[in-house]
N, CA, C, O and CB atoms as a CASP TS submission, in Angstrom:
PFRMAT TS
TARGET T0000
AUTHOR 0000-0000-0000
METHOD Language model
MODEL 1
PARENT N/A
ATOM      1  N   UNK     1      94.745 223.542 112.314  1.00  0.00           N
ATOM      2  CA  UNK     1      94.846 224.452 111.179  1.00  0.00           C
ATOM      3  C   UNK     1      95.098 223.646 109.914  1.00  0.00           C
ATOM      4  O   UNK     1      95.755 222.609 110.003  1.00  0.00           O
ATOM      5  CB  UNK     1      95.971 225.496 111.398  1.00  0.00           C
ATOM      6  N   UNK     2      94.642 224.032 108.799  1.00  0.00           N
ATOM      7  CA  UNK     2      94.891 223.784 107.499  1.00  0.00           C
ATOM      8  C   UNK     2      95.804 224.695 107.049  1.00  0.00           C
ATOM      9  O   UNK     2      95.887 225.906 107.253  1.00  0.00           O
ATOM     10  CB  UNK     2      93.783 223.777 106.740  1.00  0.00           C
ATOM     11  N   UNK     3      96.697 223.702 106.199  1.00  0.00           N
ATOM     12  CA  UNK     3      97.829 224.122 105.027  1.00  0.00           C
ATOM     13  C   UNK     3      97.374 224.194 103.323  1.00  0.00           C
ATOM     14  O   UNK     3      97.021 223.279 102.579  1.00  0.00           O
ATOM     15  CB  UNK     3      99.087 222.886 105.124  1.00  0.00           C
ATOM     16  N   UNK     4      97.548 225.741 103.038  1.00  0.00           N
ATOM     17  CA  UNK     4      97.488 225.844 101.269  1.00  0.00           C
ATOM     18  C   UNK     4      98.567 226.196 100.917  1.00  0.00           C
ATOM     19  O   UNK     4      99.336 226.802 101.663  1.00  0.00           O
ATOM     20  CB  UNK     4      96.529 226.837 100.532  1.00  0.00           C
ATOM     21  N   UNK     5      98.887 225.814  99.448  1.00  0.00           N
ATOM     22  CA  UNK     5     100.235 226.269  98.898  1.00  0.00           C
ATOM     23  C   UNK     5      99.507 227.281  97.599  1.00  0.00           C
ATOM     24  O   UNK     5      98.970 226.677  96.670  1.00  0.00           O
ATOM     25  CB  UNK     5     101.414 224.726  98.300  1.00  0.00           C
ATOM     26  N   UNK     6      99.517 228.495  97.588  1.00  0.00           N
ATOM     27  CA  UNK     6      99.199 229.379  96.682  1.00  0.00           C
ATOM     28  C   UNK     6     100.243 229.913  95.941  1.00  0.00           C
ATOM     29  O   UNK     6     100.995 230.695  96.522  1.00  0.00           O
ATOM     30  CB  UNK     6      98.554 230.280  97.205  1.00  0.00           C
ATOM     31  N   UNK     7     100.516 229.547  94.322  1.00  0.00           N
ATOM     32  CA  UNK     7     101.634 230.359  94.027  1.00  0.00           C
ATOM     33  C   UNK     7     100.756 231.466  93.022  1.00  0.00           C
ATOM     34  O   UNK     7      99.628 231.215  92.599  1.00  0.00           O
ATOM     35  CB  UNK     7     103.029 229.417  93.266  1.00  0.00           C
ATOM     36  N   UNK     8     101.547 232.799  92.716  1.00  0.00           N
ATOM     37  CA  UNK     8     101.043 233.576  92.204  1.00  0.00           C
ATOM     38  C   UNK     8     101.937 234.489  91.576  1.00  0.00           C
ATOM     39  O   UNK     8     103.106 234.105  91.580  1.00  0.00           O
ATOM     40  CB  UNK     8     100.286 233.973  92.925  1.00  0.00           C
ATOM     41  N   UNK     9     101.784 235.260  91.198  1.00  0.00           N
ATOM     42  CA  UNK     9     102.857 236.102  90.343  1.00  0.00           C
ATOM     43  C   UNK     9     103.310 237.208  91.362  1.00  0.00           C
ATOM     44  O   UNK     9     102.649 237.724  92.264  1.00  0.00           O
ATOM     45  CB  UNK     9     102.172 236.844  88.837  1.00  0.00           C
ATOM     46  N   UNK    10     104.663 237.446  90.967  1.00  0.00           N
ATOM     47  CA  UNK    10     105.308 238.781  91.598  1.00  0.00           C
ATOM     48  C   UNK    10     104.764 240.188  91.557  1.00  0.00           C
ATOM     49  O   UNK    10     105.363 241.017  92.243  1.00  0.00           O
ATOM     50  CB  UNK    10     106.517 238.962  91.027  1.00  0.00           C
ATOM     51  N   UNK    11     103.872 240.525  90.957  1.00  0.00           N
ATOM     52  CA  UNK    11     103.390 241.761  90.936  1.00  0.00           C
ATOM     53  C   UNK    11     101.806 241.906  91.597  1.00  0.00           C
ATOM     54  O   UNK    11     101.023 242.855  91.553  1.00  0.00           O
ATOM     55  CB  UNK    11     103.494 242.180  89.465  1.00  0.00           C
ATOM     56  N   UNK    12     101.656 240.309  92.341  1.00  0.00           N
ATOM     57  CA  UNK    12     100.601 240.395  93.028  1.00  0.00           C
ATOM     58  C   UNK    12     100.783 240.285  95.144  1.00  0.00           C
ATOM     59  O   UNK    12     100.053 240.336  96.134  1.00  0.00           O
ATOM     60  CB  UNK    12      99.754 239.130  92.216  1.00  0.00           C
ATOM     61  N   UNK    13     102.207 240.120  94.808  1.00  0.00           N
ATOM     62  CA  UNK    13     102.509 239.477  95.875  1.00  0.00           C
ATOM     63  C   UNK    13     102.010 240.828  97.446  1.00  0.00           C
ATOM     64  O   UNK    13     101.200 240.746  98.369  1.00  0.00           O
ATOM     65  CB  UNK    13     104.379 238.969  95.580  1.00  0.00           C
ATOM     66  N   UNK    14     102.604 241.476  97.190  1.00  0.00           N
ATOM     67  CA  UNK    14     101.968 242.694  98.038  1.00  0.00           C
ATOM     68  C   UNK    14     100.691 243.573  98.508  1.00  0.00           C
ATOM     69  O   UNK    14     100.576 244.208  99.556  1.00  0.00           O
ATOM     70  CB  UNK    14     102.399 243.368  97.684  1.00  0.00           C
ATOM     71  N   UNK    15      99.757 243.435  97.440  1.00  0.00           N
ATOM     72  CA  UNK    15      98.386 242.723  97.647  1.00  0.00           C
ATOM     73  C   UNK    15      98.099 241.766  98.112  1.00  0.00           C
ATOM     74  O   UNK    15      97.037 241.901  98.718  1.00  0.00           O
ATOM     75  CB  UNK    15      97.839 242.500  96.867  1.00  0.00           C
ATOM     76  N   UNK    16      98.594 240.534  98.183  1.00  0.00           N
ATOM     77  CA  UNK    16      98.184 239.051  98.426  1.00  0.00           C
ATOM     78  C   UNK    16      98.226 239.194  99.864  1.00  0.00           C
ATOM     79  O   UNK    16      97.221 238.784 100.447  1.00  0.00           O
ATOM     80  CB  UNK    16      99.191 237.782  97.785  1.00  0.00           C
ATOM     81  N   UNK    17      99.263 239.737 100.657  1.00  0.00           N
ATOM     82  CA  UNK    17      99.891 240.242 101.901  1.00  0.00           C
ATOM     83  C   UNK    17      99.130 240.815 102.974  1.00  0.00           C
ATOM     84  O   UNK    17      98.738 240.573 104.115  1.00  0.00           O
ATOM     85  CB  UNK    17     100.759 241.164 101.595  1.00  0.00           C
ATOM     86  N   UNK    18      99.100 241.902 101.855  1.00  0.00           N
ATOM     87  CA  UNK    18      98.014 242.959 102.271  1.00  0.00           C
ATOM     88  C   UNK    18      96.649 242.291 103.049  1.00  0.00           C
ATOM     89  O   UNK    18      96.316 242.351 104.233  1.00  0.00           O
ATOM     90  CB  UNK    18      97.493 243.760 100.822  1.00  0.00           C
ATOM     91  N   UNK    19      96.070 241.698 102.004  1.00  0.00           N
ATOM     92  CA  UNK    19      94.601 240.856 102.183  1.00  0.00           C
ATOM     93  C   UNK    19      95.036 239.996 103.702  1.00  0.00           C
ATOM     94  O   UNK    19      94.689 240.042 104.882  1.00  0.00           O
ATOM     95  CB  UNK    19      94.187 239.496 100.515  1.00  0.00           C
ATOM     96  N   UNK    20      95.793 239.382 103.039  1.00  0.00           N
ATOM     97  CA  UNK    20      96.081 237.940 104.810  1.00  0.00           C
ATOM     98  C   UNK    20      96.497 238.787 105.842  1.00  0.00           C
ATOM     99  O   UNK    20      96.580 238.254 106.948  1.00  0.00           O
ATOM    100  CB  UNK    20      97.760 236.408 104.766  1.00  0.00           C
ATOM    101  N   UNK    21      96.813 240.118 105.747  1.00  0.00           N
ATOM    102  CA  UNK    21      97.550 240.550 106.936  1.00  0.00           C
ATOM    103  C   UNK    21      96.106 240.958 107.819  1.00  0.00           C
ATOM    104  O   UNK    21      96.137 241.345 108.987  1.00  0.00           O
ATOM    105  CB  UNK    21      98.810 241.954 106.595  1.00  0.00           C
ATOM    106  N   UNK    22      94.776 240.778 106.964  1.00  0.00           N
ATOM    107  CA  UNK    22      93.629 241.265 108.054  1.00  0.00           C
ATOM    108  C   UNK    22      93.184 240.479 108.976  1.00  0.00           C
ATOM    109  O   UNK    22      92.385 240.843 109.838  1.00  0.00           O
ATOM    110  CB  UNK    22      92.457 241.633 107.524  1.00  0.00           C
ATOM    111  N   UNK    23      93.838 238.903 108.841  1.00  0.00           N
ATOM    112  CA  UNK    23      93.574 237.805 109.778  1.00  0.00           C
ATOM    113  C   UNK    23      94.908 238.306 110.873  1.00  0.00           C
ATOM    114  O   UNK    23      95.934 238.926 110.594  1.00  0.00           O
ATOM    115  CB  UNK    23      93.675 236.014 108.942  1.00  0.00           C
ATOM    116  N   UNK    24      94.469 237.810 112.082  1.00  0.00           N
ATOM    117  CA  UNK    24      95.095 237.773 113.295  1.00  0.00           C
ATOM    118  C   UNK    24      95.974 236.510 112.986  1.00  0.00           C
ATOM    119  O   UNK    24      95.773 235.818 111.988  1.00  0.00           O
ATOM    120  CB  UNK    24      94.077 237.700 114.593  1.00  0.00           C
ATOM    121  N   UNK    25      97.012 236.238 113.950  1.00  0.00           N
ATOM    122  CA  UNK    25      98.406 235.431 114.267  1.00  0.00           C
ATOM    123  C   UNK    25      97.488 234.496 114.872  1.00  0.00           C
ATOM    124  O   UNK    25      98.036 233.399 114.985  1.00  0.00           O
ATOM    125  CB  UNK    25      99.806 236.140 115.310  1.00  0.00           C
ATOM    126  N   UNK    26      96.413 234.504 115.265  1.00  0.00           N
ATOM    127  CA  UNK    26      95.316 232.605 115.722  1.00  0.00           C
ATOM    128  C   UNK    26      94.874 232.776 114.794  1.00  0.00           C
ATOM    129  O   UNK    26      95.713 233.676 114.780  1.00  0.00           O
ATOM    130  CB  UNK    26      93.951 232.145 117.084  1.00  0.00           C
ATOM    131  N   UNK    27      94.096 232.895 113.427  1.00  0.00           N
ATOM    132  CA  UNK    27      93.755 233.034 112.784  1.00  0.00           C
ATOM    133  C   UNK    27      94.421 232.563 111.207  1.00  0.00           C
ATOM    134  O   UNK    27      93.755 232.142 110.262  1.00  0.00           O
ATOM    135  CB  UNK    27      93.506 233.929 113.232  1.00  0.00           C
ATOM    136  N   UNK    28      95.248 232.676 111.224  1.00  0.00           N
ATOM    137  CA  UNK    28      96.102 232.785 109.943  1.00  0.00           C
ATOM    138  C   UNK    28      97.774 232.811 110.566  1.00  0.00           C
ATOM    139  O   UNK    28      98.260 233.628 111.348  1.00  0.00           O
ATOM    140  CB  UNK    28      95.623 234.391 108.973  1.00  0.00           C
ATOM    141  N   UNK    29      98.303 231.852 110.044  1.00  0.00           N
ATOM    142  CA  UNK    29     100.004 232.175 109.810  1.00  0.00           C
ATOM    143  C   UNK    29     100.954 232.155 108.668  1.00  0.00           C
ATOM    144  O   UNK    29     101.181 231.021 108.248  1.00  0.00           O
ATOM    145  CB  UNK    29     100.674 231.366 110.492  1.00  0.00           C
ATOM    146  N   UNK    30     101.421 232.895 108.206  1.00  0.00           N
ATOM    147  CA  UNK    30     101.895 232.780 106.603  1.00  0.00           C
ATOM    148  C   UNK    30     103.680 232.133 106.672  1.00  0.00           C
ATOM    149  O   UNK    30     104.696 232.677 107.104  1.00  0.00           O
ATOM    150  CB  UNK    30     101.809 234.750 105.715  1.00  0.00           C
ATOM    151  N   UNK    31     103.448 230.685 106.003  1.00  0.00           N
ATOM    152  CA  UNK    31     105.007 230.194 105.876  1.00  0.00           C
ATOM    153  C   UNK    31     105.858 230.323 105.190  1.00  0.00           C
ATOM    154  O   UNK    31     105.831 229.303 104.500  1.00  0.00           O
ATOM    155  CB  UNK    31     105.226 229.285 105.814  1.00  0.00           C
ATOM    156  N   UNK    32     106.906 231.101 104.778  1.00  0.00           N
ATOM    157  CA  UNK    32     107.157 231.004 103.291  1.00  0.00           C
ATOM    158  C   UNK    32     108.398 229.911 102.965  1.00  0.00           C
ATOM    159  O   UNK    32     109.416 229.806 103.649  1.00  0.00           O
ATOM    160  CB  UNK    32     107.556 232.567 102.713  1.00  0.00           C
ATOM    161  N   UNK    33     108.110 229.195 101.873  1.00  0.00           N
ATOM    162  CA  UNK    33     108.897 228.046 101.467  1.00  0.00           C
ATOM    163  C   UNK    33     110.196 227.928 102.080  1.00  0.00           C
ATOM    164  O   UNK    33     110.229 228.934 102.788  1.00  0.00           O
ATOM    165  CB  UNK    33     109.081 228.047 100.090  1.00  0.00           C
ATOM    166  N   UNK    34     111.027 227.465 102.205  1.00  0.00           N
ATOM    167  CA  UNK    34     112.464 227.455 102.722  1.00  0.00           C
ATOM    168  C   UNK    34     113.117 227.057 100.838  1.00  0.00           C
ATOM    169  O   UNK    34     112.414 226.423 100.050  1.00  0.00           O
ATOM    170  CB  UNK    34     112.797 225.889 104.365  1.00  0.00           C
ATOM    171  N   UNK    35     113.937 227.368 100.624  1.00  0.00           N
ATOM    172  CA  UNK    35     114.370 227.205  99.337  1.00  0.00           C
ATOM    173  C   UNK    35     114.669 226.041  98.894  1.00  0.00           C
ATOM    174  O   UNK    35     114.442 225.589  97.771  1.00  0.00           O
ATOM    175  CB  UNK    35     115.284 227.853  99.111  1.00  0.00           C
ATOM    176  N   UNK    36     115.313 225.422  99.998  1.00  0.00           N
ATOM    177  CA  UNK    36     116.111 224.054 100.093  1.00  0.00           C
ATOM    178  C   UNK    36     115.061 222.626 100.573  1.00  0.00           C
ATOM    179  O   UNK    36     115.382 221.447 100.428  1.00  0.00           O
ATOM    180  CB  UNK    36     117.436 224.330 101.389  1.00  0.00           C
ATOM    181  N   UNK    37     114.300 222.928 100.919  1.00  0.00           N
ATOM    182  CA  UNK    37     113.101 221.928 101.789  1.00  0.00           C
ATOM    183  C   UNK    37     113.470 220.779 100.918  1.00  0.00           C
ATOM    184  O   UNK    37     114.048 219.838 101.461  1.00  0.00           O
ATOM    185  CB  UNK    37     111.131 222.403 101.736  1.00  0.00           C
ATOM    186  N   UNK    38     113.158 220.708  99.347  1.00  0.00           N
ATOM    187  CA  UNK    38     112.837 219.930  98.714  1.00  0.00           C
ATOM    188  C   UNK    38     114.287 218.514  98.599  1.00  0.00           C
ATOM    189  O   UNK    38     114.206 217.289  98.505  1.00  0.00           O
ATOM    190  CB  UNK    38     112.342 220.810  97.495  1.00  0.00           C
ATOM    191  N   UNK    39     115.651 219.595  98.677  1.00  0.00           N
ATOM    192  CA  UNK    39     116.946 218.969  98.842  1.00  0.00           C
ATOM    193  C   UNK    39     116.936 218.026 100.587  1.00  0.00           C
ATOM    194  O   UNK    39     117.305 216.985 101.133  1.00  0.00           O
ATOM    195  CB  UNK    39     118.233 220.441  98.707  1.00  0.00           C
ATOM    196  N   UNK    40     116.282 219.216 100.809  1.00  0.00           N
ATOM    197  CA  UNK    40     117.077 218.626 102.041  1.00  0.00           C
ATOM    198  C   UNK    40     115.873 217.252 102.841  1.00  0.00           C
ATOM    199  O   UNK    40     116.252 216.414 103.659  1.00  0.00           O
ATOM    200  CB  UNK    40     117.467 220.269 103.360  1.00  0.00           C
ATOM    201  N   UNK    41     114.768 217.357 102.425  1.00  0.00           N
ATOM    202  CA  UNK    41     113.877 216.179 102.388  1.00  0.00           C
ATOM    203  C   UNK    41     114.099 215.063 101.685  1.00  0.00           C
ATOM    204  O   UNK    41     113.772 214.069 102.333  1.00  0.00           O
ATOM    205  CB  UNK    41     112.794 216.483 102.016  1.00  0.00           C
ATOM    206  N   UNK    42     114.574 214.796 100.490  1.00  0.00           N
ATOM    207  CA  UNK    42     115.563 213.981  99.665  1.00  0.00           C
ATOM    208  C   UNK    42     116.488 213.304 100.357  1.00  0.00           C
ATOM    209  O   UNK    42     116.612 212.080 100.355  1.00  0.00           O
ATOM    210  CB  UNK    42     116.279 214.727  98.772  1.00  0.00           C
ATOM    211  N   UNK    43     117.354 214.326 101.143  1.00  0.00           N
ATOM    212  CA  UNK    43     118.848 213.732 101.461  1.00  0.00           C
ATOM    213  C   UNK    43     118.310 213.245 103.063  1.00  0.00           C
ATOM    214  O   UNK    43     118.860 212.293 103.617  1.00  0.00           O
ATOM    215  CB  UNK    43     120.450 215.153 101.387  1.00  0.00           C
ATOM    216  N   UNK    44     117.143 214.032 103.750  1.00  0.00           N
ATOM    217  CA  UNK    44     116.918 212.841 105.010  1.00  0.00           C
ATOM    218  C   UNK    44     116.033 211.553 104.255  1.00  0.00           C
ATOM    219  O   UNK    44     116.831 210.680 103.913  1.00  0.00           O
ATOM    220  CB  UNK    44     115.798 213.609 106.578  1.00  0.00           C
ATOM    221  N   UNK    45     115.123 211.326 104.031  1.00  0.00           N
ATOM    222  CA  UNK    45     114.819 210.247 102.972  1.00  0.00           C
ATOM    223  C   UNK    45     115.773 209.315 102.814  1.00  0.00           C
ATOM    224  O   UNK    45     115.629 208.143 103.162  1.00  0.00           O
ATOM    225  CB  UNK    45     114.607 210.755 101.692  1.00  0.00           C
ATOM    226  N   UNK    46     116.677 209.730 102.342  1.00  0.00           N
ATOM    227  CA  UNK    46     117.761 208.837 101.742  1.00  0.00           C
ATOM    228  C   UNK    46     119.015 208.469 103.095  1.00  0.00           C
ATOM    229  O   UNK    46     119.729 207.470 103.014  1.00  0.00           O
ATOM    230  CB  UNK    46     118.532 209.822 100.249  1.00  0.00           C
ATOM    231  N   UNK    47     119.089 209.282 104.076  1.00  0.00           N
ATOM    232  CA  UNK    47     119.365 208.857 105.035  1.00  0.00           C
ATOM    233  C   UNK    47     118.902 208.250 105.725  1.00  0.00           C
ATOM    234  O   UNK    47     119.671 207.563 106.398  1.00  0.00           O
ATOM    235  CB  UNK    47     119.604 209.313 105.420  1.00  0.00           C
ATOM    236  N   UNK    48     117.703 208.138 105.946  1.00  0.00           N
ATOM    237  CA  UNK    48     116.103 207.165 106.600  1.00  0.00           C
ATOM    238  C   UNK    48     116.657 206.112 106.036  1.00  0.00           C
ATOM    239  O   UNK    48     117.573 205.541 106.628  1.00  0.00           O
ATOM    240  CB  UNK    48     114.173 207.497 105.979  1.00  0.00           C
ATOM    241  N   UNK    49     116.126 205.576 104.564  1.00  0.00           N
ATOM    242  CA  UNK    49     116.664 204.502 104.491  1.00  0.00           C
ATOM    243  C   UNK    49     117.688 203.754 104.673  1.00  0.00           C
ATOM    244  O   UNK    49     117.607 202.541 104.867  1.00  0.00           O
ATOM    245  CB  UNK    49     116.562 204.397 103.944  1.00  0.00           C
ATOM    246  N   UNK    50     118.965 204.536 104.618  1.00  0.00           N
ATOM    247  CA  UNK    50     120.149 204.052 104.725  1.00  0.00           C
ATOM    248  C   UNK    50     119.640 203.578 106.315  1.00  0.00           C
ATOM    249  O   UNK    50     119.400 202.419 106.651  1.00  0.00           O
ATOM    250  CB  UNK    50     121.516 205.160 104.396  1.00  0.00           C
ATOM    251  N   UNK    51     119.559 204.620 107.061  1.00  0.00           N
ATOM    252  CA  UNK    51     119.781 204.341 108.933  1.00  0.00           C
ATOM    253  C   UNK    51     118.540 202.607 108.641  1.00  0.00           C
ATOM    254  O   UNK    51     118.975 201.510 108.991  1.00  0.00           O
ATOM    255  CB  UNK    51     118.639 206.437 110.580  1.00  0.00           C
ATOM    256  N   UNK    52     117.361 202.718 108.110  1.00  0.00           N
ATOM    257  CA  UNK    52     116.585 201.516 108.014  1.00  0.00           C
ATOM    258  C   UNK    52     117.004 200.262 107.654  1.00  0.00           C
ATOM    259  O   UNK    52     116.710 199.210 108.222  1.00  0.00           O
ATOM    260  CB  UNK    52     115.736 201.699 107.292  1.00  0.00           C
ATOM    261  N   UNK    53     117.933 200.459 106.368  1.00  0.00           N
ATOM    262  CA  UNK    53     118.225 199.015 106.311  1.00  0.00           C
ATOM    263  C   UNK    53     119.916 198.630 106.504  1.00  0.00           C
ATOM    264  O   UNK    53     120.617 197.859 105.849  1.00  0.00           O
ATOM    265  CB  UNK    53     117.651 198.492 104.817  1.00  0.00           C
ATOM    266  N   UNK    54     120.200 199.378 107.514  1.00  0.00           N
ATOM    267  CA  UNK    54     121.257 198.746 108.383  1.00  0.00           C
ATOM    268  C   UNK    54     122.238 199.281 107.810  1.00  0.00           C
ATOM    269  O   UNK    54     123.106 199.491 108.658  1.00  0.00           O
ATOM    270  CB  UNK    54     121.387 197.247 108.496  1.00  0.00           C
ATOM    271  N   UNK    55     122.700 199.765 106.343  1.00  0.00           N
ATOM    272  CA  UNK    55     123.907 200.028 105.603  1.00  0.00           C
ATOM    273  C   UNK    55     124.514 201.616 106.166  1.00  0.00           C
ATOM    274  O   UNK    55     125.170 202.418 105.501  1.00  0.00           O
ATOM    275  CB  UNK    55     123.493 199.976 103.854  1.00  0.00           C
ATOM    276  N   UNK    56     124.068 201.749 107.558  1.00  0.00           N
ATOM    277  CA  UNK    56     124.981 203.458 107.883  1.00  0.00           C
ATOM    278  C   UNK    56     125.595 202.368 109.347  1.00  0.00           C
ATOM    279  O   UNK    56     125.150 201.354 109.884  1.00  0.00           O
ATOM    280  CB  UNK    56     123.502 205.680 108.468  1.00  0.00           C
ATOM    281  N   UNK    57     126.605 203.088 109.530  1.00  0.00           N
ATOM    282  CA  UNK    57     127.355 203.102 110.820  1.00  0.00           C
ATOM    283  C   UNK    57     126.805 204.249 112.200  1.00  0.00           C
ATOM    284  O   UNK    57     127.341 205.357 112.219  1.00  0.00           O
ATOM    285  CB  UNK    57     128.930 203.506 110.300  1.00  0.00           C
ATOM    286  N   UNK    58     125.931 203.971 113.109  1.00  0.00           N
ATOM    287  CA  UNK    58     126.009 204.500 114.214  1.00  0.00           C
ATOM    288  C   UNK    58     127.118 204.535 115.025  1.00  0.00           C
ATOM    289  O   UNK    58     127.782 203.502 114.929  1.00  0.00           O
ATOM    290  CB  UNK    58     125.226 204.103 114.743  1.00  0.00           C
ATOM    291  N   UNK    59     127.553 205.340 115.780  1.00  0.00           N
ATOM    292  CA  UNK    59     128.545 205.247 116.863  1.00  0.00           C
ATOM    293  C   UNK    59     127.984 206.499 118.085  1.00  0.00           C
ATOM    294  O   UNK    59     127.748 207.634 117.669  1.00  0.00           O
ATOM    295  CB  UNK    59     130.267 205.578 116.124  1.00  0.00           C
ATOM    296  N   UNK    60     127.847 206.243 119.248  1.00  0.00           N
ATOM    297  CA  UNK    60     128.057 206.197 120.320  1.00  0.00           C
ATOM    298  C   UNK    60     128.708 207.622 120.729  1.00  0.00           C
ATOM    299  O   UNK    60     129.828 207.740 120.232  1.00  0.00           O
ATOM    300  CB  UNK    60     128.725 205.044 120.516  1.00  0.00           C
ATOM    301  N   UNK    61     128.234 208.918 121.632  1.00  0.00           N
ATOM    302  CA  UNK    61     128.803 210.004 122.268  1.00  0.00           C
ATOM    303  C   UNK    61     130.425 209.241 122.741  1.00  0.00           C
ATOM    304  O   UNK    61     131.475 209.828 122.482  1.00  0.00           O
ATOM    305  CB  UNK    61     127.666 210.588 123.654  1.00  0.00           C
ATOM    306  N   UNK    62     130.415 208.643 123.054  1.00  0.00           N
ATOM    307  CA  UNK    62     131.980 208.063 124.037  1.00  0.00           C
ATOM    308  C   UNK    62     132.833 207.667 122.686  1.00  0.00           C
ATOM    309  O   UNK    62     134.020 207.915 122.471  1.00  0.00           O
ATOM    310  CB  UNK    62     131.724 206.227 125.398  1.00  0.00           C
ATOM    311  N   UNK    63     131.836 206.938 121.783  1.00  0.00           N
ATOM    312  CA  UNK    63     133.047 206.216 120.402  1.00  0.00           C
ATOM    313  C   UNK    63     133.428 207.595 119.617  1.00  0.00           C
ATOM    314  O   UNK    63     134.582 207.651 119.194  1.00  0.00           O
ATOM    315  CB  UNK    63     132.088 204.812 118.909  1.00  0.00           C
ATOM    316  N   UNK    64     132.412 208.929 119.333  1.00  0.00           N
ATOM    317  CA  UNK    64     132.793 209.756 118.572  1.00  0.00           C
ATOM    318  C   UNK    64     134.287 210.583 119.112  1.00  0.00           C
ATOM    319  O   UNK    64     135.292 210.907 118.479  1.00  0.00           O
ATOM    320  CB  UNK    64     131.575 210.560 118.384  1.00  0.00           C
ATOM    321  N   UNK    65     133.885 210.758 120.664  1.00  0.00           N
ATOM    322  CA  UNK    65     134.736 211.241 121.492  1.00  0.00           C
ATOM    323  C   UNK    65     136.252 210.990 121.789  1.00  0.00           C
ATOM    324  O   UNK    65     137.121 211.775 122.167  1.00  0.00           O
ATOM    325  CB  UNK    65     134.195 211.067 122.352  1.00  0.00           C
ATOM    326  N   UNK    66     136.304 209.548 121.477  1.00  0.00           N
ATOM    327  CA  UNK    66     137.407 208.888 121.065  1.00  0.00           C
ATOM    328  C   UNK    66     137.948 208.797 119.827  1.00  0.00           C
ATOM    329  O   UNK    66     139.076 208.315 119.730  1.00  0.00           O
ATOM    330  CB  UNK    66     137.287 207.898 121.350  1.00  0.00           C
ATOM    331  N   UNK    67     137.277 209.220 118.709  1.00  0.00           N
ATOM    332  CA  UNK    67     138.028 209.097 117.458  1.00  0.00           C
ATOM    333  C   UNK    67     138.434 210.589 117.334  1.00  0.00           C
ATOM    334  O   UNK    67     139.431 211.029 116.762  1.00  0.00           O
ATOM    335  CB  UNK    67     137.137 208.461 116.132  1.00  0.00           C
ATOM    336  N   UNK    68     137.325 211.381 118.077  1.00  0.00           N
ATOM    337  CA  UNK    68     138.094 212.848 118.045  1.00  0.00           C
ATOM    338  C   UNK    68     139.079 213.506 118.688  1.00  0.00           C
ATOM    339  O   UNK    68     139.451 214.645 118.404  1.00  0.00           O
ATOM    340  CB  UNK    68     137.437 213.632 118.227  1.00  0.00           C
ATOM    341  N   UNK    69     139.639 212.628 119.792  1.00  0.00           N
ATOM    342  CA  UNK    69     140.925 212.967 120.347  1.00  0.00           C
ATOM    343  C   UNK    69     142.133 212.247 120.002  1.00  0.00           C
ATOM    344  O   UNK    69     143.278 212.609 120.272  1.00  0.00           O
ATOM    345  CB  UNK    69     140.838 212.900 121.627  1.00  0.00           C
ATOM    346  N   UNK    70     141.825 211.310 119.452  1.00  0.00           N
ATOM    347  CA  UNK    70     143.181 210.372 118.404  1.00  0.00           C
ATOM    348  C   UNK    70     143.070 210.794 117.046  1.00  0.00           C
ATOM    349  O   UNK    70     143.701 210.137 116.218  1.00  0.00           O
ATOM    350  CB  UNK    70     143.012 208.471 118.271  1.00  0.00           C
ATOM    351  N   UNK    71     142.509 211.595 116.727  1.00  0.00           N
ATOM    352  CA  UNK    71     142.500 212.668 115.734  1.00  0.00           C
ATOM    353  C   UNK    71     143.524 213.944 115.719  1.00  0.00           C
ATOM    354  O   UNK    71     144.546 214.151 115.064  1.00  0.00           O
ATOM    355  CB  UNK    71     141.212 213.181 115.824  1.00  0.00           C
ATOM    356  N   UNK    72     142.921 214.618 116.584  1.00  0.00           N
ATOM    357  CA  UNK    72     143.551 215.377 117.822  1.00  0.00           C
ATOM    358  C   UNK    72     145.039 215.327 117.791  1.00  0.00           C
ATOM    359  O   UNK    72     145.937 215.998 117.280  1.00  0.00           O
ATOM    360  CB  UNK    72     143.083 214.751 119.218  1.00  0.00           C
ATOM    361  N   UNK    73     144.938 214.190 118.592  1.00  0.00           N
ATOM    362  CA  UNK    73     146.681 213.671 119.056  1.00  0.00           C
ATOM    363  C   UNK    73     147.807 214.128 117.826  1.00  0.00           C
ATOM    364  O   UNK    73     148.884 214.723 117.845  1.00  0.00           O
ATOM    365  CB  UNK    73     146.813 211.577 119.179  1.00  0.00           C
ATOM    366  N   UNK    74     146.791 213.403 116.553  1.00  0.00           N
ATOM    367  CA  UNK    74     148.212 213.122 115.605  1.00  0.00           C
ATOM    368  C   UNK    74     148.569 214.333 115.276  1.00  0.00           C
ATOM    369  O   UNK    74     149.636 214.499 114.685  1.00  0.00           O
ATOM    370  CB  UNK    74     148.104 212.233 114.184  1.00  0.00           C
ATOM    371  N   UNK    75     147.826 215.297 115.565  1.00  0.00           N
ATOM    372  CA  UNK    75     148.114 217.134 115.341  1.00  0.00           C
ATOM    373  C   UNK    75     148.751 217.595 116.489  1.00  0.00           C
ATOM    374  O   UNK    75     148.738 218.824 116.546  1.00  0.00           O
ATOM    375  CB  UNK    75     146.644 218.204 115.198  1.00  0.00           C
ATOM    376  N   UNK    76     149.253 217.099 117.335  1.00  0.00           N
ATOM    377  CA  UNK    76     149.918 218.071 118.575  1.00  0.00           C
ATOM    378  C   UNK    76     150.956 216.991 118.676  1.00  0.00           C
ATOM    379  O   UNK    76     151.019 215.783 118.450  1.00  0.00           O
ATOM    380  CB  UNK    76     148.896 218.496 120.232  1.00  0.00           C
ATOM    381  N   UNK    77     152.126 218.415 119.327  1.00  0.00           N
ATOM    382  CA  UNK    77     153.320 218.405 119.369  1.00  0.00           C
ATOM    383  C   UNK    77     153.691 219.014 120.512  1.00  0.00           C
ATOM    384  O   UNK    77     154.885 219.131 120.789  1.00  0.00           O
ATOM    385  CB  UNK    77     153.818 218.856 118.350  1.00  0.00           C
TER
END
């Protein structure tokens, strides 16, 4: 399948609908933007690189597991 990005005005939008709703679900699928895509593609980007050139800290299911119960600890009595 091919992807278009059509923007159009608000007083067409329900017509626009209308029309695509005569294609079938194999035929046609309508996505609508996520609001945030653009943020949140940025901030993985920028996490990509970080994880790429070495400057993030990985740790380990067992290392997280351990900092979260000596976490833990210092709260119970």
């Amino acid at each position: 399948m091919k992807v278009i990005r059509i923007e159009f005005r608000s007083d067409v939008k329900e017509r626009l609908l209308e029309i695509l709703g005569c294609f079938s679900s194999d035929e046609l699928k309508i996505i609508f933007k996520d609001p945030d895509f653009d943020e949140n593609k940025r901030r993985l980007h920028a996490t990509y690189a970080k994880l790429k050139s070495g400057t993030t800290k990985l740790y380990t299911l067992e290392e997280v597991d351990e900092m979260l119960e000596k976490t833990i600890s210092q709260f119970e009595d």
